[in-house]
C-alpha positions as CSV (number, residue, x, y, z in Angstrom):
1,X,-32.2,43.1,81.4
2,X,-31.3,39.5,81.9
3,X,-27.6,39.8,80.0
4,X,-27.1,43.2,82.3
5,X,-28.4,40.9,85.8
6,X,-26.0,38.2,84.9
7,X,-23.1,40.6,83.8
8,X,-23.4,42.1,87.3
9,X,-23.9,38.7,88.6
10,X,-20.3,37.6,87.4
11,X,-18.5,40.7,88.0
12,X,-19.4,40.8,91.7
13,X,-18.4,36.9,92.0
14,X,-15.2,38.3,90.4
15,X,-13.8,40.2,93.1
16,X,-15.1,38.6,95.9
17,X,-12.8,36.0,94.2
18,X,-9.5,37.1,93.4
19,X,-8.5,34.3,90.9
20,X,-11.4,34.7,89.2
21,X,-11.0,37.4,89.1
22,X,-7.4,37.5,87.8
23,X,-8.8,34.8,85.4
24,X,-11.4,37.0,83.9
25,X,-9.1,40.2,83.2
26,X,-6.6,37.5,81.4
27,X,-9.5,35.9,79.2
28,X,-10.8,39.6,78.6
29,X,-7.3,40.7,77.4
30,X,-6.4,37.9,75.6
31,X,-9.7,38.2,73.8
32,X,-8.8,42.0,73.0
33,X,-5.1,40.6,71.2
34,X,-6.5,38.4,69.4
35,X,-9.2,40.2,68.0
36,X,-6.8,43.3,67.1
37,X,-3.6,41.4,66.2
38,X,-2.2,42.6,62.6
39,X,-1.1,40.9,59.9
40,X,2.4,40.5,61.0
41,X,5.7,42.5,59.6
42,X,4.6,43.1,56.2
43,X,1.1,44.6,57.6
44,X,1.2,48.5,56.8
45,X,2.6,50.3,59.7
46,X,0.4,52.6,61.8
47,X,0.1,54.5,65.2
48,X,0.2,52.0,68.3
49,X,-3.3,51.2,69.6
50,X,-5.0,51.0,72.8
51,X,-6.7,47.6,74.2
52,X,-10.6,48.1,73.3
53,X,-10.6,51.3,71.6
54,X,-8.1,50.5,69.3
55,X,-6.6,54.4,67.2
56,X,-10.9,55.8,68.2
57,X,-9.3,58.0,70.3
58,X,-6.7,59.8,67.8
59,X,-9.1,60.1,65.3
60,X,-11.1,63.0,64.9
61,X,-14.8,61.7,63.5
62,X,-15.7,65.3,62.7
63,X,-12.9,65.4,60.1
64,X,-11.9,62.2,59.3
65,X,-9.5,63.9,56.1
66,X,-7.6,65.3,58.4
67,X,-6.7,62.7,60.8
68,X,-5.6,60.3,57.8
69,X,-3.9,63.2,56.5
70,X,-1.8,63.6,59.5
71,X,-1.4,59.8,59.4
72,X,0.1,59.8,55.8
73,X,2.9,62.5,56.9
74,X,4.1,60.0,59.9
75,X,3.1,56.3,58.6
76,X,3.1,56.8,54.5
77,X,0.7,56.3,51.3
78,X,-0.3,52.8,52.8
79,X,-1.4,52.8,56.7
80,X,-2.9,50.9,59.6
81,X,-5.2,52.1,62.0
82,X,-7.8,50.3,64.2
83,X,-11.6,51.1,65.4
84,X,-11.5,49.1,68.4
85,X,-11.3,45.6,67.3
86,X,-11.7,46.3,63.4
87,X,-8.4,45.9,61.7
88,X,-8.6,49.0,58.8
89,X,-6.2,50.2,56.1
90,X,-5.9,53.9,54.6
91,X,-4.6,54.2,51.4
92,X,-3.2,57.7,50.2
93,X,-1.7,59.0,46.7
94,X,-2.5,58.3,43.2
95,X,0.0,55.6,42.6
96,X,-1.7,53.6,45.5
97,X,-5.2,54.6,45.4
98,X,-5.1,53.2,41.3
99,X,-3.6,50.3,42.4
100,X,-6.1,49.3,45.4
101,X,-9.4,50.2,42.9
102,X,-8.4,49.5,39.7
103,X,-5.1,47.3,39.6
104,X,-6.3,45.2,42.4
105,X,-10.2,45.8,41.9
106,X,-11.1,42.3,42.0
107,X,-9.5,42.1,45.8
108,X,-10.6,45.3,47.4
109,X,-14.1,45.4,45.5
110,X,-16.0,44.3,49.2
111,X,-17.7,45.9,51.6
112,X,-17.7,45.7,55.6
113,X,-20.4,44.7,57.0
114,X,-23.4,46.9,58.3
115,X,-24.8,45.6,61.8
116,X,-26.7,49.0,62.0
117,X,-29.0,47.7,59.0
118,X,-30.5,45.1,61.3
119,X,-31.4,47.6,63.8
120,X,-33.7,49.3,60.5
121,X,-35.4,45.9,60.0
122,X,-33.9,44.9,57.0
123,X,-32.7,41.5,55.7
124,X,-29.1,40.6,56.0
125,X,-28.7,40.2,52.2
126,X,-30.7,43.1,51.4
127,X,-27.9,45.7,51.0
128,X,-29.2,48.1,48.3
129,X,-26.3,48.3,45.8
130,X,-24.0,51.1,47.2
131,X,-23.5,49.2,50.1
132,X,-24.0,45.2,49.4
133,X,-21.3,43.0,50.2
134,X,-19.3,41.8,46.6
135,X,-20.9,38.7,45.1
136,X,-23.8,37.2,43.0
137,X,-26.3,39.4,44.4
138,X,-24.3,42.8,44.2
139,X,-23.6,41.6,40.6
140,X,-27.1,41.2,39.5
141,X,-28.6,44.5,41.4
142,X,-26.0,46.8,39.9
143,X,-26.3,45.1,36.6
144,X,-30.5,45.7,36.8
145,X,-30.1,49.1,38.1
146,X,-27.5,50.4,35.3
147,X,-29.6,48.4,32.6
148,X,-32.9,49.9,34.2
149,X,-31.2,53.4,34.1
150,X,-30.3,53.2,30.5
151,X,-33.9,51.8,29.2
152,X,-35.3,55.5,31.0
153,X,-32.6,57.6,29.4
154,X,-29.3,57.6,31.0
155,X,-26.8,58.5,27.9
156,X,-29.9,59.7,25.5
157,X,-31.1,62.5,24.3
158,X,-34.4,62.0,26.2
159,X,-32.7,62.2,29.5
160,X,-30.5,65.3,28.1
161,X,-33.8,67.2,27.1
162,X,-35.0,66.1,31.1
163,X,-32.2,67.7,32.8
164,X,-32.2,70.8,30.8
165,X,-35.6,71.3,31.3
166,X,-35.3,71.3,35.0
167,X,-32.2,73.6,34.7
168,X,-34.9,76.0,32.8
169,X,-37.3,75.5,36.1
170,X,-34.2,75.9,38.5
171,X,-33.5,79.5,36.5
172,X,-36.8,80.6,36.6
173,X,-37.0,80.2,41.0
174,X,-33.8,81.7,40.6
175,X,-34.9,84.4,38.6
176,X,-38.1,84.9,41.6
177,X,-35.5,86.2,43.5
178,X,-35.3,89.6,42.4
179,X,-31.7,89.7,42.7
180,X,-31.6,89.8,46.2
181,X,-29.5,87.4,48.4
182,X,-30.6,84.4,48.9
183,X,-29.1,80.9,49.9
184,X,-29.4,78.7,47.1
185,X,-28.8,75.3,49.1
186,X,-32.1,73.5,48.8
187,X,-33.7,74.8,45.4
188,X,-30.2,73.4,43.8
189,X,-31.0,70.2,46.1
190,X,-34.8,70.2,44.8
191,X,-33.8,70.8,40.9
192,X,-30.8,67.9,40.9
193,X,-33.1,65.6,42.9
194,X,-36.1,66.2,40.8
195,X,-33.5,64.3,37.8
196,X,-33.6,60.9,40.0
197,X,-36.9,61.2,41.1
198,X,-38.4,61.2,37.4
199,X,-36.4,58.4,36.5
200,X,-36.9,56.4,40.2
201,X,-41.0,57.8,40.8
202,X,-41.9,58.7,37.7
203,X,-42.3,62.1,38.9
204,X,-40.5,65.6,39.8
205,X,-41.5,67.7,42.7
206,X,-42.2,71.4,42.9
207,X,-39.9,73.7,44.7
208,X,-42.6,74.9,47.3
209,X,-43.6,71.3,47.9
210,X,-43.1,71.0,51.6
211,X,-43.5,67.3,52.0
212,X,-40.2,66.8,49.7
213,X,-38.4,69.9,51.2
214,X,-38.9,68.2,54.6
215,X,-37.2,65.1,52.9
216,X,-34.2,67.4,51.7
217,X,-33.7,68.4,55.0
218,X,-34.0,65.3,56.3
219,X,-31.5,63.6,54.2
220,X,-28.7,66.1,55.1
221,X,-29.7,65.2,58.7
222,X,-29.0,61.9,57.8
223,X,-25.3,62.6,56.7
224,X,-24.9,64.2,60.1
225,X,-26.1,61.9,62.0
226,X,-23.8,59.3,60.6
227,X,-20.4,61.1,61.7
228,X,-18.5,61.3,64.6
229,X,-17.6,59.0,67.3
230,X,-21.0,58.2,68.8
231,X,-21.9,55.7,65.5
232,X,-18.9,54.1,65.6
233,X,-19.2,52.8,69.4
234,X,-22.6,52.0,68.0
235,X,-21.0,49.7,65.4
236,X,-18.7,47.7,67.7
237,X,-21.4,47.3,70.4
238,X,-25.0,47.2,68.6
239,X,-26.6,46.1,71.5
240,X,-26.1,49.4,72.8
241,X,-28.8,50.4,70.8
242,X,-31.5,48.9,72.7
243,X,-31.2,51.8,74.9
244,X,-33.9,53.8,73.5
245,X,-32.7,57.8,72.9
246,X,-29.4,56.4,71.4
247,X,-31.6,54.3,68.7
248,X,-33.9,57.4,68.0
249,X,-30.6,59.9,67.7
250,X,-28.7,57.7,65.3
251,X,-31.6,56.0,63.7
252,X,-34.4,59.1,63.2
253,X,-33.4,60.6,59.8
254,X,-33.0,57.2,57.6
255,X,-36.9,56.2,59.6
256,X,-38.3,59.7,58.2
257,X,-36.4,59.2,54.5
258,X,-37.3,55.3,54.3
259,X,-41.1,55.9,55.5
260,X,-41.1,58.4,52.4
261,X,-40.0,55.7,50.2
262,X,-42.2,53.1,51.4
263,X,-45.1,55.2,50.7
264,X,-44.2,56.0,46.7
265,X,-44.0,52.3,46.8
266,X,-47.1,51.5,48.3
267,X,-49.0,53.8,45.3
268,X,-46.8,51.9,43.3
269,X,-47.8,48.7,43.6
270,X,-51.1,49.9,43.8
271,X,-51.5,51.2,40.6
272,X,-48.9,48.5,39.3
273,X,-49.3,47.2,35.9
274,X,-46.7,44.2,34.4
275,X,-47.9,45.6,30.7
276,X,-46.7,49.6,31.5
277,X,-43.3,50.2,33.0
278,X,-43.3,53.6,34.0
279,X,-40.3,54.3,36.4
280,X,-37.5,52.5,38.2
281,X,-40.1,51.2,41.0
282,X,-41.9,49.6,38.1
283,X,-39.2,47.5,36.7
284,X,-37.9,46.3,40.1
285,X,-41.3,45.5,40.7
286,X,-41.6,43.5,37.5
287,X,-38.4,41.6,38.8
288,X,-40.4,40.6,42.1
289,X,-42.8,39.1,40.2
290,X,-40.9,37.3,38.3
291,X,-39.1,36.0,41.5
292,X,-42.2,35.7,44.0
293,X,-41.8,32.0,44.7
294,X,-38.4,32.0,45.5
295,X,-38.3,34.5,49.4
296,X,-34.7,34.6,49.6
297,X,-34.1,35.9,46.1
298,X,-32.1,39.6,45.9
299,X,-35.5,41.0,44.2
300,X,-37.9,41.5,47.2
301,X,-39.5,44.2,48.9
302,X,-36.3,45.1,51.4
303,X,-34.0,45.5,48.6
304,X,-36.1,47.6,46.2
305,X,-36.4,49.7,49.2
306,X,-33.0,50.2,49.8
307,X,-32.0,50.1,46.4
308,X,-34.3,53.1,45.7
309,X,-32.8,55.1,49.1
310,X,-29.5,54.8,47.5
311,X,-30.7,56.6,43.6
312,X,-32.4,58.7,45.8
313,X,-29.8,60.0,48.2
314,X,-26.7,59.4,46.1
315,X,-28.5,60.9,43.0
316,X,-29.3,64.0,45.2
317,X,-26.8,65.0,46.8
318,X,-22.8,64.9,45.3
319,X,-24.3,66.7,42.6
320,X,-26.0,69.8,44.3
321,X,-23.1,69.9,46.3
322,X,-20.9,69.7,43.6
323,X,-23.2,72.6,42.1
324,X,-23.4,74.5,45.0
325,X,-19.6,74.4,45.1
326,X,-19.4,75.8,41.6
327,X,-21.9,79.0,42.3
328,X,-19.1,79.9,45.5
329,X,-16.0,79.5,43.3
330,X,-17.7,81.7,40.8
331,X,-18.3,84.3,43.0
332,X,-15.0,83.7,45.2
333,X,-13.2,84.2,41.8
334,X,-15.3,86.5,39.5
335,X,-12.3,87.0,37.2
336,X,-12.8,83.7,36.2
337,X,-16.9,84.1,35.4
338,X,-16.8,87.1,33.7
339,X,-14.4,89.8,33.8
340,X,-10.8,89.3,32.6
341,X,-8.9,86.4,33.5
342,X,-5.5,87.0,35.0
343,X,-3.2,83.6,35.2
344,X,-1.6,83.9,38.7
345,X,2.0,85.0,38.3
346,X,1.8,86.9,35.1
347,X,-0.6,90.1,33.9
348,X,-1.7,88.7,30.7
349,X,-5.9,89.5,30.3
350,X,-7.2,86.4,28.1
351,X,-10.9,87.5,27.5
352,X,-11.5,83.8,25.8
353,X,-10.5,82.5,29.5
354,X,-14.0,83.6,31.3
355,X,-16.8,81.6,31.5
356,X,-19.5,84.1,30.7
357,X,-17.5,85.0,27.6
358,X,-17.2,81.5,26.4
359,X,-20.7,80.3,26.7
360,X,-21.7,83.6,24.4
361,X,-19.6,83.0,21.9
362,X,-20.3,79.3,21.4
363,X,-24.0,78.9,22.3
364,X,-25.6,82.4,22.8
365,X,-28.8,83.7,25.0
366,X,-31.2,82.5,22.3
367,X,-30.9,78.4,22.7
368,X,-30.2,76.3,25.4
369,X,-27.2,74.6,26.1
370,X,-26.8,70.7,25.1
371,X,-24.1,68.4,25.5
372,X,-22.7,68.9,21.9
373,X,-21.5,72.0,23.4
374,X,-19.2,70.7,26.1
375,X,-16.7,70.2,23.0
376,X,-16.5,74.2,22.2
377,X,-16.5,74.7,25.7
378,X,-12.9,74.0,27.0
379,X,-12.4,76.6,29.5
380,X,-16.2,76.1,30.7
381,X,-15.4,72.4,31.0
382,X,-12.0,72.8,33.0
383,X,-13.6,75.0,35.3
384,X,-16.3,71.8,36.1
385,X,-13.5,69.6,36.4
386,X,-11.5,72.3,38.6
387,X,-14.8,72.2,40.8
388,X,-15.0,68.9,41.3
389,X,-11.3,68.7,42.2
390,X,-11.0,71.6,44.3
391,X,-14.2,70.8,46.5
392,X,-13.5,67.2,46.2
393,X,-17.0,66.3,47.2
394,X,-16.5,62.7,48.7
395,X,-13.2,62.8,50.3
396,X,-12.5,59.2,51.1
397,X,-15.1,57.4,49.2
398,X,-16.9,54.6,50.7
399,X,-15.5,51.8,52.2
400,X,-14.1,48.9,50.6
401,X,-12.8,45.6,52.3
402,X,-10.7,43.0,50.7
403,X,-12.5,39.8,49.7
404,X,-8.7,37.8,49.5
405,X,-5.7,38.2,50.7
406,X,-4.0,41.0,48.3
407,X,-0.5,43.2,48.1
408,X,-1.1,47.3,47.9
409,X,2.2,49.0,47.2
410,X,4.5,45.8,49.1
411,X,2.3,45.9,51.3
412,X,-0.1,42.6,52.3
413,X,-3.2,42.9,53.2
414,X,-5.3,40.0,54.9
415,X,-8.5,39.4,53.3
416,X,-11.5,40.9,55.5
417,X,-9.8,44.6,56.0
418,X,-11.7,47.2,55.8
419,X,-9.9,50.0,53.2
420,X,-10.5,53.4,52.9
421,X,-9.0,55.0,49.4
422,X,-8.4,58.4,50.6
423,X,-9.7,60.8,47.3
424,X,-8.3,64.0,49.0
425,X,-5.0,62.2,48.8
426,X,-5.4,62.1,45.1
427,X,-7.6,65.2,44.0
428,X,-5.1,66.9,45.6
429,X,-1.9,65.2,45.4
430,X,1.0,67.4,45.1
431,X,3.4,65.1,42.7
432,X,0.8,65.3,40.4
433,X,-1.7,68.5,40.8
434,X,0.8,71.9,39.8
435,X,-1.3,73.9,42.2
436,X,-3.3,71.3,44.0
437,X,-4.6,73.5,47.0
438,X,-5.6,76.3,44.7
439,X,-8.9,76.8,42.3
440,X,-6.9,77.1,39.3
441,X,-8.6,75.2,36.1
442,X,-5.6,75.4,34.1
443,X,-4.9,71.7,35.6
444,X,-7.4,70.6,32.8
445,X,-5.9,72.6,30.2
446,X,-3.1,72.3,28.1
447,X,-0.9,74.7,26.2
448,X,-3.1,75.2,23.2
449,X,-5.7,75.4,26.0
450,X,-7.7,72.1,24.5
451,X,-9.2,70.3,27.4
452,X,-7.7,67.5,28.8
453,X,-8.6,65.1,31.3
454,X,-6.3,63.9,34.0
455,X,-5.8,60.6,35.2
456,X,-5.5,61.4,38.1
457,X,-8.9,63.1,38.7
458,X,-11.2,60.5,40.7
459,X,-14.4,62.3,42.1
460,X,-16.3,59.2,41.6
461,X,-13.9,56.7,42.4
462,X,-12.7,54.0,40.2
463,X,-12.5,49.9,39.7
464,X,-15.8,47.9,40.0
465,X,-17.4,50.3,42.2
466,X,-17.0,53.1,40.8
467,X,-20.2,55.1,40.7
468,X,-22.4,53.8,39.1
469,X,-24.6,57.4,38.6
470,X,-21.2,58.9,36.9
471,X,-22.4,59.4,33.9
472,X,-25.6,61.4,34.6
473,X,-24.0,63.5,37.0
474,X,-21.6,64.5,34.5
475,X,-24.7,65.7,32.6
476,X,-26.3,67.7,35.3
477,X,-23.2,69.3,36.5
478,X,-22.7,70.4,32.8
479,X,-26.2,71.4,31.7
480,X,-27.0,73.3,35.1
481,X,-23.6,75.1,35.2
482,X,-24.2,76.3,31.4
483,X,-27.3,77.1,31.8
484,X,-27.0,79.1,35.2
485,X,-24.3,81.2,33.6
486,X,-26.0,81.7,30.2
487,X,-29.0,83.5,32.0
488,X,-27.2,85.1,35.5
489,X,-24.0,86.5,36.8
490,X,-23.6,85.6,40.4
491,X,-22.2,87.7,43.1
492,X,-21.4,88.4,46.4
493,X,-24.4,90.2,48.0
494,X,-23.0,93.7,49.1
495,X,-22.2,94.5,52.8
496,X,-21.5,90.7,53.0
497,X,-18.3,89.5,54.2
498,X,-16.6,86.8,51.9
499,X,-18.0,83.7,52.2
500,X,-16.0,80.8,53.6
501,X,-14.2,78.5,51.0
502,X,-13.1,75.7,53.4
503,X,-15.1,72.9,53.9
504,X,-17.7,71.6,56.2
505,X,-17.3,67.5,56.7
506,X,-20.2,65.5,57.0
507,X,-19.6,62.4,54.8
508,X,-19.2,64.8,52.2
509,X,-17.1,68.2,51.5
510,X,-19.8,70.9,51.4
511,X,-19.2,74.4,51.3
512,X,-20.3,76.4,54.5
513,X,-23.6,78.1,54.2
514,X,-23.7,81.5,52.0
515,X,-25.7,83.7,50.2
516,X,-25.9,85.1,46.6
517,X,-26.9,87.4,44.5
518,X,-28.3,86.4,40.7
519,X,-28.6,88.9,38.4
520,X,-29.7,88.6,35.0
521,X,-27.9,89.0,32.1
């Protein structure tokens, strides 16, 4: 109240005097230049911004892809845009997006800042590891949490035997359906989540559990909350967030989701014991107690919270969707799940070339499937791949900033910039991708039909901040999809029109809401 009073106070003394006026739209204006001034002539090119606002208004929030898209056609691989006083860089195409995460990974590995997190009471340096700033304390929570991940099974046979057994439970509330349609969003959310949580809680959570269905919900509430334009104006004026409905619209979902969280804790450390590590929780708390004496170290209370929000919600959901994108392709293309596949152009049936048929012939109905299979599965595993490309799940990543001055394609780049490394760009990238805007797993086949893997295939980004979860969710997406398909054929549920196959952006690609039908075999 006392800023607003003396705002008012000045602005009225403005233009009762008009050179003080004069003076204060000059200061204001020159402040605005220099705050949104470029790097100079080698500074990527971009569309000409407006004082304040910067590009805001010629981006749409809702679907960001687009926008950059249409800003690659005009401007090229390497762009310039601003968000009011924020000086950001797009980078599109393979060639470019390689050489900003991986060729130049030590200069692009930072993050922007996060001025919202202050607004959730949380300490500065207490970033989580998806979104801490690079440096010392990134280093040593990403090295913890990969370590930490490994010691409860990531990349064993242990965590293999987890997964599948969830798949088993994920089948069986399938199977409750009696083959009538149903939408298969949250029990796909509940069965992938219920991997994290046994590995982050020490415990999975039933299907009918309401408490944890409420967090599902919540957390793609979250995801929506966080796009368009209104949390950006939030970012460059945080202090418009002491205005109380904006705080609760913006803020409500990550309250709900980190109240959860706290509360696992809290039995955690309850029941803690130094001598019996049971989950994630457990060894982080282990770490604070190592660490107790020292309050500003990375292992405290904030971080392990935050830390745990991001297993939680990463873990969760790119994988369902991912899942959830394969069950529509399926049933958008059932040629390819299991009747005869026809390659597009030519009338050649190949009954090896279906998914249903492959699965049979390599594993059978009477075991389950394990990742030795994914070998003898080459179609199976280029149809995965082909999902993940085709519904190219997080379309421009997160965002990195460069930590030094660097040089992306001729281009230089102050340090400080905020980049975005658009993955549509690549997953899709028509020098490289023979069909790119078409489900078509051939792309990870070759001519003897082996798998192969393409370089160019980046669903989980690349460089030193790469995802860190990659290697699990390659296990789900595998294990689920083969054993979904080992037990059902999916389809459309009659007198249903087709369901939508473009996508719906919030943060993520997800496929618009449909129903199925799973039969069983």
């Amino acid at each position: 109240m006392e800023l607003l009073a003396a705002l008012k106070s000045l602005l009225a003394s403005c233009f009762h005097a008009p050179s003080l006026f004069l003076f204060f739209v000059t200061f204001i204006l020159l402040v605005d230049f220099m705050k949104r001034r470029k790097g100079g002539s080698s500074y990527p090119p971009g569309p000409p911004s407006w004082p304040f606002v910067g590009n805001m208004l010629q981006v749409d929030f809702r679907n960001l892809p687009t926008s950059f898209d249409k800003f690659q056609k005009k401007f090229g691989n390497v762009l310039s845009f601003q968000m009011g006083w924020i000086n950001l860089v797009v980078v599109n195409g393979y060639d470019a997006v390689k050489e900003a995460l991986v060729t130049k990974s030590e200069d692009t590995a930072d993050r922007p800042p996060m001025p919202l997190l202050e607004n959730l009471g949380f300490r500065k340096d207490c970033e989580g590891v998806v979104m801490a700033r690079y440096g010392r304390g990134w280093k040593d929570i990403r090295r913890f949490t990969i370590s930490t991940l490994r010691n409860f099974g990531l990349g064993k046979k242990s965590l293999e035997e987890r997964v599948s057994q969830e798949a088993t439970c994920l089948c069986a509330a399938f199977e409750t359906q009696d083959g009538c349609p149903f939408d298969p969003h949250f029990l796909i959310n509940n069965a992938v989540s219920n991997v994290i949580c046994s590995i982050v809680f020490g415990d999975r959570f039933e299907y009918d559990d309401e408490k944890f269905q409420r967090m599902l919900h919540v957390l793609d509430e979250s995801l929506e909350t966080g796009q368009g334009l209104l949390p950006q104006v939030l970012s460059l004026f945080p202090v418009l967030l002491r205005i109380p409905f904006l705080e609760r619209k913006v803020f409500r979902p990550q309250r709900e989701i980190f109240s959860f969280m706290r509360e696992i804790i809290k039995e955690h450390q309850e029941t803690f014991d130094p001598a019996m590590t049971r989950d994630f929780i457990d060894a982080f708390l282990v770490e604070m107690e190592k660490t107790k004496d020292n309050p500003s170290d990375i292992f405290c209370l904030d971080n392990l919270l935050f830390t745990v929000g991001d297993l939680f919600g990463a873990g969760t959901e790119t994988t369902s969707t991912s899942l959830r994108w394969g069950l529509l392709y399926m049933i958008l293309y059932p040629d390819i799940q299991n009747h005869l596949w026809i390659a597009l152009g030519d009338f050649k049936a190949d009954k090896t070339r279906q998914v249903h048929k492959e699965i049979d012939t390599v594993i059978g109905r009477g075991r389950k499937p394990t990742m030795e299979d994914q070998i003898n599965l080459p179609f199976t595993n280029a149809v995965i791949h082909e999902i993940q490309r085709c519904g190219d799940i997080v379309p421009l990543s997160l965002p990195h900033m460069t930590c030094r001055d660097t040089e992306i394609q001729g281009f230089v780049i102050p340090k400080g910039v905020g980049i975005f490394t658009n993955l549509t760009s690549v997953l899709k990238d028509e020098t490289v991708w023979e069909r790119p805007h078409q489900f078509y797993p051939e792309h990870f086949l070759d001519a003897e039909k082996n798998f192969v893997k393409r370089d160019a295939f980046m669903p989980f980004s690349a460089g030193r901040r790469v995802c860190l979860g990659e290697q699990l969710a390659r296990m789900e997406l595998f294990l689920f999809f083969t054993t979904l398909f080992q037990r059902f054929t999916f389809t459309i549920p009659k007198n249903q029109a087709r369901p939508r196959e473009d996508p719906v952006y919030i943060f993520t690609h997800s496929p618009h809401s449909y129903q199925i039908c799973a039969e069983l075999r």
